[in-house]
KOLTORTOR-246544 format. One record per atom (N, C-alpha, C): atom name; residue number from 1; x, y, z; residue in one letter. Coordinates in pm, whole numbers, plus 50000, padded with zeros to 5 digits. Layout:
# KOLTORTOR-246544
R   atomo   num       x       y       z   residuo
R      CA   NUM       X       Y       Z         A
...
This chain:
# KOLTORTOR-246544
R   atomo   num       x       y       z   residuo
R       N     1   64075   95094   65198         X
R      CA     1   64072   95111   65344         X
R       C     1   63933   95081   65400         X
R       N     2   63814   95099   65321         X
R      CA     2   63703   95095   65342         X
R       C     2   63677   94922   65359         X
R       N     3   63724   94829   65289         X
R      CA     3   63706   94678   65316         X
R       C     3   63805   94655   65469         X
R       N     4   63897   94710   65472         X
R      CA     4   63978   94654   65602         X
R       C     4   63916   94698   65702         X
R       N     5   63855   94824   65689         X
R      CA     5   63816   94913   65831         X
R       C     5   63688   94812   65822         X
R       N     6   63601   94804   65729         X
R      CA     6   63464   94637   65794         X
R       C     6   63546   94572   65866         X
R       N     7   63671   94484   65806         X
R      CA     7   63718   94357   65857         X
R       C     7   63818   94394   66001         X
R       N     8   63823   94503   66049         X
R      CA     8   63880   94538   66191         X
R       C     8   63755   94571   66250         X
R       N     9   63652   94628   66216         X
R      CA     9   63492   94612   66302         X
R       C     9   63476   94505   66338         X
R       N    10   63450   94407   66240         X
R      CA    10   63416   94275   66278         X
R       C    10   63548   94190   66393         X
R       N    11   63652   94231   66383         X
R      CA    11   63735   94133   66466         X
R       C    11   63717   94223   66591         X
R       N    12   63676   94308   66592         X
R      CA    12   63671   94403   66674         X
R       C    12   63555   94354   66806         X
R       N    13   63465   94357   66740         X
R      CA    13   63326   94312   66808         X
R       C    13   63321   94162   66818         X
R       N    14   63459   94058   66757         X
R      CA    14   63351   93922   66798         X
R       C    14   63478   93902   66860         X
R       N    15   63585   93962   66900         X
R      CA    15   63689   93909   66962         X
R       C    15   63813   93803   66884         X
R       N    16   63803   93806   66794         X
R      CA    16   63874   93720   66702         X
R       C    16   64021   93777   66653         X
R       N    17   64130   93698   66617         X
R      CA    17   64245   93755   66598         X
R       C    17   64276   93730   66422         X
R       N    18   64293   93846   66388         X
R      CA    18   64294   93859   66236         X
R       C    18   64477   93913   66184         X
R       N    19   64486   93845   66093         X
R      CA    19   64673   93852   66044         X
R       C    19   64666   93910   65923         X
R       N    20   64726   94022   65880         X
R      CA    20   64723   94098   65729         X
R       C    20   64825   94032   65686         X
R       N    21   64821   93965   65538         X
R      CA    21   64995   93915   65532         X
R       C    21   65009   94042   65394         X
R       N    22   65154   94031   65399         X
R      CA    22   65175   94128   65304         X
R       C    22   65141   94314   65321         X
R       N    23   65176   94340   65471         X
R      CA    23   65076   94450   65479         X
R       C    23   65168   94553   65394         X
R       N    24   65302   94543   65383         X
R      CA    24   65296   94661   65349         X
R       C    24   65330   94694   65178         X
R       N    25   65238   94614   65156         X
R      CA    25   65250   94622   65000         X
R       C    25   65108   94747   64973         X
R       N    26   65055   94733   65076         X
R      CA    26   64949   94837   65074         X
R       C    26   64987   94989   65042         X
R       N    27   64911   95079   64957         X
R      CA    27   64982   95233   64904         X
R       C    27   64988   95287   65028         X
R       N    28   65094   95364   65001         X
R      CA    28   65126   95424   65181         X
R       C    28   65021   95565   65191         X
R       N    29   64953   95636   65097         X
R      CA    29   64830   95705   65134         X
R       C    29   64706   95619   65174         X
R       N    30   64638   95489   65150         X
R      CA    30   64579   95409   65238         X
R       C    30   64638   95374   65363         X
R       N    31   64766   95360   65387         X
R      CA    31   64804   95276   65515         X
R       C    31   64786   95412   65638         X
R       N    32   64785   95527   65610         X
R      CA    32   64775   95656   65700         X
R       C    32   64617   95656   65756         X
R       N    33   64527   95625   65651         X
R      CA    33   64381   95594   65711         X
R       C    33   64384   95497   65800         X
R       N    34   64432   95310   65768         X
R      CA    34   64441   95263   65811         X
R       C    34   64497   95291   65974         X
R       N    35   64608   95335   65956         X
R      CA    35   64691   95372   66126         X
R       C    35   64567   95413   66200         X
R       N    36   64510   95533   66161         X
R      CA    36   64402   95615   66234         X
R       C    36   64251   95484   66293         X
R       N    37   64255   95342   66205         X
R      CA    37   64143   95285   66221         X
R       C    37   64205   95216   66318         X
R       N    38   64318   95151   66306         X
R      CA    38   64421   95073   66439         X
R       C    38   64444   95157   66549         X
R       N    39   64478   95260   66545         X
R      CA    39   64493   95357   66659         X
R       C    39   64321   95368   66738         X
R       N    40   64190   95392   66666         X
R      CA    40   64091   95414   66783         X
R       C    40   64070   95278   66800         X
R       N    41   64104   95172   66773         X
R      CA    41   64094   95050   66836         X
R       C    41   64127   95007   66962         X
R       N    42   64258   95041   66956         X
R      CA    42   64395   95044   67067         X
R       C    42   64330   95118   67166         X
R       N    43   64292   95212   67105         X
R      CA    43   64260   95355   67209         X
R       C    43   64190   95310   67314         X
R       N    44   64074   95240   67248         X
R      CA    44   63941   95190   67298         X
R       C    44   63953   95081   67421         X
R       N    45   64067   94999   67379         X
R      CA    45   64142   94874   67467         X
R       C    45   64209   94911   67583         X
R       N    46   64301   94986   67537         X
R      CA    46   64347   95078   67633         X
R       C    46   64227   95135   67795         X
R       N    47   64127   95202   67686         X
R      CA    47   64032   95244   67828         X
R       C    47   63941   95162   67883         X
R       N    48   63950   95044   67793         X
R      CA    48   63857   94933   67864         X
R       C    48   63719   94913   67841         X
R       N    49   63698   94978   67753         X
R      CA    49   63565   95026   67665         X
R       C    49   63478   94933   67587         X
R       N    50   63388   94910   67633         X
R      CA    50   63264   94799   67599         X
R       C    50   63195   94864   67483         X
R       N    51   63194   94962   67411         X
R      CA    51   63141   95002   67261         X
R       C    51   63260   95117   67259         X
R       N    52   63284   95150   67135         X
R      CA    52   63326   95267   67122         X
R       C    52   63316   95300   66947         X
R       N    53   63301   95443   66954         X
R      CA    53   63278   95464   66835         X
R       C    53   63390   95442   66663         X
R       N    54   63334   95366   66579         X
R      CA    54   63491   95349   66487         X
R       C    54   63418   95364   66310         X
R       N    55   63477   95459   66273         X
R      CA    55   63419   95478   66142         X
R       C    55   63269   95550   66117         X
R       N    56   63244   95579   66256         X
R      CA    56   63073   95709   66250         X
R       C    56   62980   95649   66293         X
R       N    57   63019   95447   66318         X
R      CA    57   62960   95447   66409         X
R       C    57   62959   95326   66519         X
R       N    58   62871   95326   66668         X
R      CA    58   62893   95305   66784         X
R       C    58   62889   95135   66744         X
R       N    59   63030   95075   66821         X
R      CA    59   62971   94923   66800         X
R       C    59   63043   94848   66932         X
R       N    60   63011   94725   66934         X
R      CA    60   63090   94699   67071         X
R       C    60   63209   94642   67026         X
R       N    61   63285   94600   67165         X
R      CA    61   63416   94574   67162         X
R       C    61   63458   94421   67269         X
R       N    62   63554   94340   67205         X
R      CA    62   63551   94176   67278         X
R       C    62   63732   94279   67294         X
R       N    63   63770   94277   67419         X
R      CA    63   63902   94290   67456         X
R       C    63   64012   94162   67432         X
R       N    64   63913   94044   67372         X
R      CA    64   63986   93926   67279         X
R       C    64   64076   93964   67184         X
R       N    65   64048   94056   67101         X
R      CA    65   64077   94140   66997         X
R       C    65   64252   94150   66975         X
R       N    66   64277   94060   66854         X
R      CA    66   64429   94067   66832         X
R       C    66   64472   94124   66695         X
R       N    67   64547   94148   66679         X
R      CA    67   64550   94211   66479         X
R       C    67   64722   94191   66467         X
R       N    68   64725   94137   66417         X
R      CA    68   64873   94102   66355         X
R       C    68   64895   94135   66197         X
R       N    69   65056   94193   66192         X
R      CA    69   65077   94179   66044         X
R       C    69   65217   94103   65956         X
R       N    70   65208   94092   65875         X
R      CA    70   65359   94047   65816         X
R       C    70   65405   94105   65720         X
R       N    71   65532   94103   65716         X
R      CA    71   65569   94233   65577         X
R       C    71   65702   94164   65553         X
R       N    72   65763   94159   65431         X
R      CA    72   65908   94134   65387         X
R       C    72   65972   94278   65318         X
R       N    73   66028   94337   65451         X
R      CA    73   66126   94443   65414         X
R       C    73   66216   94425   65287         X
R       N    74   66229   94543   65216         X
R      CA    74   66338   94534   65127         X
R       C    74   66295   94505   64972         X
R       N    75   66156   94455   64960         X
R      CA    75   66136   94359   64838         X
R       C    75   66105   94499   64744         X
R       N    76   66070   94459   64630         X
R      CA    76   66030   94564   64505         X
R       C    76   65879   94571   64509         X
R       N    77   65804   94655   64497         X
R      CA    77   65658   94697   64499         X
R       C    77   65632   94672   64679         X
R       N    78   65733   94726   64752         X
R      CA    78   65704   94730   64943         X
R       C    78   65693   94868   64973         X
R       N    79   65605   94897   65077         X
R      CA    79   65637   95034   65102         X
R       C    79   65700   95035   65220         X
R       N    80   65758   95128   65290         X
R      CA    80   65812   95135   65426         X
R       C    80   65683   95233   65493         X
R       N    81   65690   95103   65613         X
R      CA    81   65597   95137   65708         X
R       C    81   65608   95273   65756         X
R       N    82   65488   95394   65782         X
R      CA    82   65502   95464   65817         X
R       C    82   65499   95483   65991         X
R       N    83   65613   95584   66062         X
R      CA    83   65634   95551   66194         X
R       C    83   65459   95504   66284         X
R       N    84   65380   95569   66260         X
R      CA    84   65260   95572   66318         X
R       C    84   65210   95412   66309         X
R       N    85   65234   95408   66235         X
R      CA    85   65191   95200   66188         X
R       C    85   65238   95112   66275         X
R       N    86   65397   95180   66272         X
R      CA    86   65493   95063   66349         X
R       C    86   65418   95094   66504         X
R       N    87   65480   95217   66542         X
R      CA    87   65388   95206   66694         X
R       C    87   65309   95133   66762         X
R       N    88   65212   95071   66668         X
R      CA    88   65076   95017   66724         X
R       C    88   65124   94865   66718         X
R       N    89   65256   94839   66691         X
R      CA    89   65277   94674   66636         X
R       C    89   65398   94614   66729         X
R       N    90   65417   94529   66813         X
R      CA    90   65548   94477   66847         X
R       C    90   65622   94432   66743         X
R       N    91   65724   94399   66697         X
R      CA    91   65840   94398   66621         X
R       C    91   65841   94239   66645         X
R       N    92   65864   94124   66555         X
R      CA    92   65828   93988   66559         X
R       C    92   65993   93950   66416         X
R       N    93   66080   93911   66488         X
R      CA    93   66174   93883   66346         X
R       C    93   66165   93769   66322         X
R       N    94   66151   93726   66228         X
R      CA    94   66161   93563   66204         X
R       C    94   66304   93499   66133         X
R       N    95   66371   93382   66204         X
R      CA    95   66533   93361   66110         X
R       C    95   66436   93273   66018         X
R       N    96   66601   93289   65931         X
R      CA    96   66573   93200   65755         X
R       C    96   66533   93044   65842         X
R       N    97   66450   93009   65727         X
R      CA    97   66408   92866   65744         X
R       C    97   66544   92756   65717         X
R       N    98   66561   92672   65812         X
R      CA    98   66603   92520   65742         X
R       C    98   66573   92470   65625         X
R       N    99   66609   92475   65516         X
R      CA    99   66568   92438   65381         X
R       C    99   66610   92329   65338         X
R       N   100   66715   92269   65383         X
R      CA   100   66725   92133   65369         X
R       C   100   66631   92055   65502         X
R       N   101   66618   92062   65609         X
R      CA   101   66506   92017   65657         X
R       C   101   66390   92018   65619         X
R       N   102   66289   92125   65564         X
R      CA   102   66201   92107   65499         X
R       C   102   66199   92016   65396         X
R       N   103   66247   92031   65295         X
R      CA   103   66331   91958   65178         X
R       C   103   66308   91795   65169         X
R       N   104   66412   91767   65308         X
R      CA   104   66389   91624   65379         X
R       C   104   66238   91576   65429         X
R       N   105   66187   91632   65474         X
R      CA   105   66073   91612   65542         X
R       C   105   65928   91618   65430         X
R       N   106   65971   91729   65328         X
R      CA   106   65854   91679   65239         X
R       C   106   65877   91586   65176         X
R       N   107   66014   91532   65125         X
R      CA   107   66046   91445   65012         X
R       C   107   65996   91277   65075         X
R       N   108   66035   91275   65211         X
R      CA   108   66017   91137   65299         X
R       C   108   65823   91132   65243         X
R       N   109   65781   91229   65274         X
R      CA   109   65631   91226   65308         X
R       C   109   65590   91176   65189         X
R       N   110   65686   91252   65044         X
R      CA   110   65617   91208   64916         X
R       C   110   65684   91041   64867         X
R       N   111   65755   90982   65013         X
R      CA   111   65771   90803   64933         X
R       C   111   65924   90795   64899         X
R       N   112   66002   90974   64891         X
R      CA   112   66184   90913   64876         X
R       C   112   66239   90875   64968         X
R       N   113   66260   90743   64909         X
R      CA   113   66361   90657   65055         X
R       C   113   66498   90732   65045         X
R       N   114   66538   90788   64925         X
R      CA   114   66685   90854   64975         X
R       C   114   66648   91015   64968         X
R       N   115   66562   91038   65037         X
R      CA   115   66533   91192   65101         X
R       C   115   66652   91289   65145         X
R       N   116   66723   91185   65224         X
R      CA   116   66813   91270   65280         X
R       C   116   66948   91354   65185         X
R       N   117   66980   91256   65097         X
R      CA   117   67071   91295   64973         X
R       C   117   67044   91362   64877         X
R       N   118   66882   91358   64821         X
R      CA   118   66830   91445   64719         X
R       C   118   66799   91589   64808         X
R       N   119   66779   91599   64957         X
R      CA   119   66715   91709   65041         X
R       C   119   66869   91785   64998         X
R       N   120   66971   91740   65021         X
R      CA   120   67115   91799   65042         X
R       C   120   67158   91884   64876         X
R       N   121   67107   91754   64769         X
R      CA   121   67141   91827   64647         X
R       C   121   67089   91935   64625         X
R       N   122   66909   91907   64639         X
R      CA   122   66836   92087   64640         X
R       C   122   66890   92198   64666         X
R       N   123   66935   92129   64820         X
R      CA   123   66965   92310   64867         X
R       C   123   67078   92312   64813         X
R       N   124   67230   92292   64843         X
R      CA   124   67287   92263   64716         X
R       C   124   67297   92394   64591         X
R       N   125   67233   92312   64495         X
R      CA   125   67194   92386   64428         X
R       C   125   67129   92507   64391         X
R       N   126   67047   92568   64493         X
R      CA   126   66947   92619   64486         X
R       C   126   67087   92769   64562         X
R       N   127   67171   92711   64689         X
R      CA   127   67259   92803   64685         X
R       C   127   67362   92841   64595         X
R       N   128   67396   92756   64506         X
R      CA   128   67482   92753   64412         X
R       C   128   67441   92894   64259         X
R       N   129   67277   92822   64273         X
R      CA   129   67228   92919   64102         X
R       C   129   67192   93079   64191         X
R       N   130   67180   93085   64348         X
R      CA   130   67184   93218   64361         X
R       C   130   67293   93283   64374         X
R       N   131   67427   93240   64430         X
R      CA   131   67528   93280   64384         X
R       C   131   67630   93308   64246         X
R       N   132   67558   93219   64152         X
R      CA   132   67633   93198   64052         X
R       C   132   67613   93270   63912         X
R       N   133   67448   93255   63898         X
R      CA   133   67370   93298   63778         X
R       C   133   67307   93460   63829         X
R       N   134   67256   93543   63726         X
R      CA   134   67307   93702   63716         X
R       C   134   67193   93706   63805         X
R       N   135   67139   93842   63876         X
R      CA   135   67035   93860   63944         X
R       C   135   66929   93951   63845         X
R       N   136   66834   93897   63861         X
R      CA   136   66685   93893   63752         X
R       C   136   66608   93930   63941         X
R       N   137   66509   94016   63885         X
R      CA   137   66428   94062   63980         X
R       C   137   66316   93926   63981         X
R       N   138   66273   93859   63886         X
R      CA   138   66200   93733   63877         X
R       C   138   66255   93601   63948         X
R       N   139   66384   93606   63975         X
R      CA   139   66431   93524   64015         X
R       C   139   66384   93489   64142         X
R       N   140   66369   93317   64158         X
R      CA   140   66332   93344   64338         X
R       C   140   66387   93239   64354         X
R       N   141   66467   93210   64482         X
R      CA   141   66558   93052   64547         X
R       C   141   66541   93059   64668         X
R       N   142   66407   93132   64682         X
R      CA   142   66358   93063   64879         X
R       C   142   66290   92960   64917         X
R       N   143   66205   92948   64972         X
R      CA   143   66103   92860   64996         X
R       C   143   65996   92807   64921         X
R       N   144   65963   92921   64894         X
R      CA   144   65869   92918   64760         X
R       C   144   65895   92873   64680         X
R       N   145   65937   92897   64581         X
R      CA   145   66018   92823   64442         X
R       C   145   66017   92658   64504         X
R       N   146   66112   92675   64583         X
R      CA   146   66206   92498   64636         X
R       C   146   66007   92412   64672         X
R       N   147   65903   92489   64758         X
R      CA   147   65827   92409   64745         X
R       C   147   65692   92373   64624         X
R       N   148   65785   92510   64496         X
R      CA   148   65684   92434   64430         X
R       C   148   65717   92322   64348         X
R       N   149   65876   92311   64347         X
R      CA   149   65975   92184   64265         X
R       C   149   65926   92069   64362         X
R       N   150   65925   92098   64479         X
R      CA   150   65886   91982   64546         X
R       C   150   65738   91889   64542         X
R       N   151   65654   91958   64498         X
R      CA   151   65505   91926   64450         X
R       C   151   65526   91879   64318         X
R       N   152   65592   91957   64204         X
R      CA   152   65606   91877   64149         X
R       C   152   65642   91735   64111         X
R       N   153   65801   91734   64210         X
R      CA   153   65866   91604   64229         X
R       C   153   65758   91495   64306         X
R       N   154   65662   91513   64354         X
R      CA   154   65552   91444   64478         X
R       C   154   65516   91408   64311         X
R       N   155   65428   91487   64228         X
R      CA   155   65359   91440   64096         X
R       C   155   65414   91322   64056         X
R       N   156   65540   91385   64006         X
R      CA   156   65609   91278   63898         X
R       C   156   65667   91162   63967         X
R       N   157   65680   91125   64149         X
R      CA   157   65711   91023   64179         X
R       C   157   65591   90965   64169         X
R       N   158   65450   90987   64208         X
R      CA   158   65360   90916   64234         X
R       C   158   65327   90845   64042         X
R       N   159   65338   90927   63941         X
R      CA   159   65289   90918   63812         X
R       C   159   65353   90797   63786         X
R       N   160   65536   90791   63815         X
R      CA   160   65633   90705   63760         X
R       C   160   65707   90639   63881         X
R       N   161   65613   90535   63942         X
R      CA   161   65725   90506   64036         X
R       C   161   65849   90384   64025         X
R       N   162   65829   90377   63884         X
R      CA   162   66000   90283   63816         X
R       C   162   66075   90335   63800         X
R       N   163   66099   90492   63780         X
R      CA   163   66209   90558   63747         X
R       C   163   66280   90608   63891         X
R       N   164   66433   90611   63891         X
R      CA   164   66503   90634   64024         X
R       C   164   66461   90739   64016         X
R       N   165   66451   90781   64161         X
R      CA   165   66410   90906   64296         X
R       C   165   66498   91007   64212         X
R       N   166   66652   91031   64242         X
R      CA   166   66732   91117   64171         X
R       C   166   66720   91120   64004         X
R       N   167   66640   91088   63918         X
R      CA   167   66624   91116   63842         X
R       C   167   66465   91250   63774         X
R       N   168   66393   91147   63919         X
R      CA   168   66262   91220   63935         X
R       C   168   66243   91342   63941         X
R       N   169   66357   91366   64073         X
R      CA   169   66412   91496   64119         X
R       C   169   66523   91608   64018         X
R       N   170   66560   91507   63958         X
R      CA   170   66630   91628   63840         X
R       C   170   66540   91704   63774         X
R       N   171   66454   91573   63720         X
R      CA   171   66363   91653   63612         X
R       C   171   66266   91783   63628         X
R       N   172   66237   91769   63786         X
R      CA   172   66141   91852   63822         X
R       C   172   66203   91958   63883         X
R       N   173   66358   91966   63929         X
R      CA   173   66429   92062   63948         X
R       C   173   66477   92191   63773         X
R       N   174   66479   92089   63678         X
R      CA   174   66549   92140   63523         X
R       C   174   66352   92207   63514         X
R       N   175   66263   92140   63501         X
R      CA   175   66156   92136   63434         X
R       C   175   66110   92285   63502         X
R       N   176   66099   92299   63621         X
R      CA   176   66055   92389   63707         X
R       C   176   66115   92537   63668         X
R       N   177   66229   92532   63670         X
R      CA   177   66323   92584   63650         X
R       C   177   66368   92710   63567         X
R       N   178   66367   92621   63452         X
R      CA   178   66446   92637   63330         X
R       C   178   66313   92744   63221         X
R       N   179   66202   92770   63264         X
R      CA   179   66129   92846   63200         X
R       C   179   66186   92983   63221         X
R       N   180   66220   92985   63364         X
R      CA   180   66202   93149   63386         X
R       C   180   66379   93238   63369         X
R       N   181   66459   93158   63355         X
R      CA   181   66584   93205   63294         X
R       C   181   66616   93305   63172         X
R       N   182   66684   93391   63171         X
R      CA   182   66726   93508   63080         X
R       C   182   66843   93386   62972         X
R       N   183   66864   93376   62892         X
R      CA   183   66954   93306   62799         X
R       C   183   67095   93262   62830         X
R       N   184   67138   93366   62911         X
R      CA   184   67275   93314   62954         X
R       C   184   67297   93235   63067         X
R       N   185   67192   93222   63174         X
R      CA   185   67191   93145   63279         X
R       C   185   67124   93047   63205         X
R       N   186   67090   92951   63114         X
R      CA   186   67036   92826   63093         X
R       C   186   67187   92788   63073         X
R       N   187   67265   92827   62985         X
R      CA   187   67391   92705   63020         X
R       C   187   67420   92653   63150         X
R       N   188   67443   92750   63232         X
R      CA   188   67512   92755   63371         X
R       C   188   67420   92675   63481         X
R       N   189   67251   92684   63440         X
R      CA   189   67189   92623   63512         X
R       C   189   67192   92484   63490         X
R       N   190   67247   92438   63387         X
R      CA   190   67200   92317   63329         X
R       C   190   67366   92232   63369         X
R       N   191   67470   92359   63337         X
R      CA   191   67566   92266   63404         X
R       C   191   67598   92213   63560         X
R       N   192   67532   92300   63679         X
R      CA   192   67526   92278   63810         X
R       C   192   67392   92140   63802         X
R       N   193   67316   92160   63734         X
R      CA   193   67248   92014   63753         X
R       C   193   67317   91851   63692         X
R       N   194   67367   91941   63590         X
R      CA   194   67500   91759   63566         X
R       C   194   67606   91741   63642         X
R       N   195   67634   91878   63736         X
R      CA   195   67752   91831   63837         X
R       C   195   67717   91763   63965         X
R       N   196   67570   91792   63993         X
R      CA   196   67529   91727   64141         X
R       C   196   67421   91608   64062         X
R       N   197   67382   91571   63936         X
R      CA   197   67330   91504   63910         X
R       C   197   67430   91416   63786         X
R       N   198   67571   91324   63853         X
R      CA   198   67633   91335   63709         X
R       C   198   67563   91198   63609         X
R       N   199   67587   91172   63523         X
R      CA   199   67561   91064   63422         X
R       C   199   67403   91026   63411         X
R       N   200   67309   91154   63462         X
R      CA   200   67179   91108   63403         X
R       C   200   67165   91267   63339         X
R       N   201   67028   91198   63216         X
R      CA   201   66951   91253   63148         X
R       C   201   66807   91202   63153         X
R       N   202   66710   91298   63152         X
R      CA   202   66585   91278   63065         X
R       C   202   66577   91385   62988         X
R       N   203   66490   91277   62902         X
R      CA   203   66415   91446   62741         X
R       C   203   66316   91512   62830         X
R       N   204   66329   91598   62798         X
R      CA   204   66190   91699   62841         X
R       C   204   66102   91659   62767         X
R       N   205   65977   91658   62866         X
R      CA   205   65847   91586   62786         X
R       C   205   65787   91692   62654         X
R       N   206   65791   91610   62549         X
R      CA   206   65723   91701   62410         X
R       C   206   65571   91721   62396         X
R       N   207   65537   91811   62325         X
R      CA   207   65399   91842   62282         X
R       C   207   65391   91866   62138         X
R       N   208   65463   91770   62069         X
R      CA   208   65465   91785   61923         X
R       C   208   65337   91830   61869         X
R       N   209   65207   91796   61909         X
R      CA   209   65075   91831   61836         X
R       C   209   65060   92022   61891         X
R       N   210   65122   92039   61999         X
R      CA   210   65118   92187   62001         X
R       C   210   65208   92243   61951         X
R       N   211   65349   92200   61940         X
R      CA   211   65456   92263   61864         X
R       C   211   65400   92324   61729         X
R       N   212   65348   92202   61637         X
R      CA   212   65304   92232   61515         X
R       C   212   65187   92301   61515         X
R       N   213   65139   92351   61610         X
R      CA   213   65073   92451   61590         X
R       C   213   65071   92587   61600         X
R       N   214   65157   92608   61690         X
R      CA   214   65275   92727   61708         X
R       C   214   65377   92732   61594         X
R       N   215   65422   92658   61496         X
R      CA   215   65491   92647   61391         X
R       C   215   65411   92724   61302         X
R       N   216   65264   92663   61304         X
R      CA   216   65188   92705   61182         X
R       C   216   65157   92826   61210         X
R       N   217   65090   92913   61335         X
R      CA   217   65051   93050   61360         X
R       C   217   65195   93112   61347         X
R       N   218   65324   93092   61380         X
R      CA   218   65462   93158   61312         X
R       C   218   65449   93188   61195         X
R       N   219   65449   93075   61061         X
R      CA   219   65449   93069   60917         X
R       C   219   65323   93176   60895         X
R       N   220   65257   93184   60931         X
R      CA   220   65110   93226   60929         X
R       C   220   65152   93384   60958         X
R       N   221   65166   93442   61050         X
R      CA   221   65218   93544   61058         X
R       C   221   65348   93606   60972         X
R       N   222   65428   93537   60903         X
R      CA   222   65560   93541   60832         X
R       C   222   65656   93561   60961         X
R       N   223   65652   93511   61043         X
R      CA   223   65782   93512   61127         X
R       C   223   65869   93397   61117         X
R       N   224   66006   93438   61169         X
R      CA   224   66068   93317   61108         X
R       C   224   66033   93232   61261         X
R       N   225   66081   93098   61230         X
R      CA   225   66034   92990   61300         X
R       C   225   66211   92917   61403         X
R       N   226   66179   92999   61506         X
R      CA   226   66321   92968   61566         X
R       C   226   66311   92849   61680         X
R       N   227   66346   92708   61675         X
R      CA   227   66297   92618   61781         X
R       C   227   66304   92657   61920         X
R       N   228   66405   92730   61948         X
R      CA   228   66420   92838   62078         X
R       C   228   66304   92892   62072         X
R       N   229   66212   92925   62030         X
R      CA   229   66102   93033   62054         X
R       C   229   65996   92965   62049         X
R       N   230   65971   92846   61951         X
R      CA   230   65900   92770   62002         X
R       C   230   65862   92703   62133         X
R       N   231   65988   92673   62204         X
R      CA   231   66005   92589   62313         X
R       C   231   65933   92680   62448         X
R       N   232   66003   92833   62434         X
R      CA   232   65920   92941   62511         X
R       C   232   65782   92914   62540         X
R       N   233   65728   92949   62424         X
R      CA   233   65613   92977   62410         X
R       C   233   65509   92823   62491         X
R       N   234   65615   92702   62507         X
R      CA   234   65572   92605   62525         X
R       C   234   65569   92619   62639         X
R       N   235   65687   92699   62721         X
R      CA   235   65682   92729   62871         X
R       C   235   65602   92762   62884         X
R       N   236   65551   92879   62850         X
R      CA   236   65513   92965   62884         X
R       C   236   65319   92920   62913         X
């Protein structure tokens, strides 16, 4: 509380508008100090007050002064805002993003002339493995995830630009993917990508000189040597 209450002084006094993201991942015995540092702020705005005192001591005040926050209700390690918090905040909802628009719009930018058909398979898919495959708290099929397949796919078009677009895009959809799966969703994931991707394959790129070295620290330890566990560890 002691770093935020500096960084609300300072927006405080130069008039500047400052955004917490993630606020309420903060422990809800800090966020009660906090309220009390947002509340003599307000207070201060409220009376129109050219210094006022905040934290023991006197500093001035730019009525510029904005403080915004963002929070994703519902998630695991969130706290619920305590009423005193909310008070001081207007209520801002944001709807789900267009994800096949995004989708489209980064893929054009990264050079796919058929953007529009690979934008459609993503999402697609991406609604398909959240409905379909078990729910894992690791699991993620929002935005995030979809734009980091998409950086990838930007990589591997620029690396290989002889190989078809929809192939590019498989790989970096399977490649991305396929690390963070529990055992029984790799079948299922792998069959929704041959149904919207049918009659192609690529190998997943090898690291034979690291395999065998992970082979040898296995033998080395006396564990047995399972190519499944190798391949992990390759994810990983």
């Amino acid at each position: 509380f002691k770093a935020i209450g500096t960084t609300l002084a300072g927006l405080a006094q130069c008039g500047a508008w400052g955004c917490f993201d993630e606020f309420n991942r903060i422990d809800i015995s800090v966020l009660s100090v906090i309220s009390t540092q947002l509340q003599t702020i307000r207070s201060a705005l409220v009376m129109k007050l050219t210094k006022f005192v905040f934290e023991g001591a006197e500093i001035g005040l730019d009525s510029k002064v904005g403080i915004f926050i963002t929070m994703n209700p519902g998630y695991a390690g969130r706290t619920e805002l305590p009423e005193s918090v909310k008070a001081l905040f207007r209520p801002v909802v944001c709807i789900v993003p267009d994800l096949e628009m995004i989708c489209l719009i980064s893929l054009f930018s990264d050079g796919f002339l058929q953007a529009k058909v690979l934008a459609k398979k993503m999402t697609v898919l991406y609604k398909l493995a959240r409905e379909q495959l078990s729910k894992q708290f690791h699991y993620d099929w929002g935005l995030r995830a979809l734009n980091s397949v998409l950086r990838m796919a930007g990589v591997l078009k620029r690396a290989s630009p002889d190989i078809s677009e929809a192939l590019v895009l498989m790989r970096a959809l399977r490649d991305m993917n396929h690390p963070k799966f529990v055992y029984d969703d790799v079948p299922l994931f792998l069959g929704l990508i041959r149904d919207l991707f049918p009659g192609m394959d690529c190998p997943r790129v090898g690291y034979p000189d690291f395999n065998a070295a992970v082979e040898k620290g296995l033998n080395a330890k006396k564990y047995i040597v399972l190519p499944y566990q190798v391949d992990k560890v390759s994810q990983i």
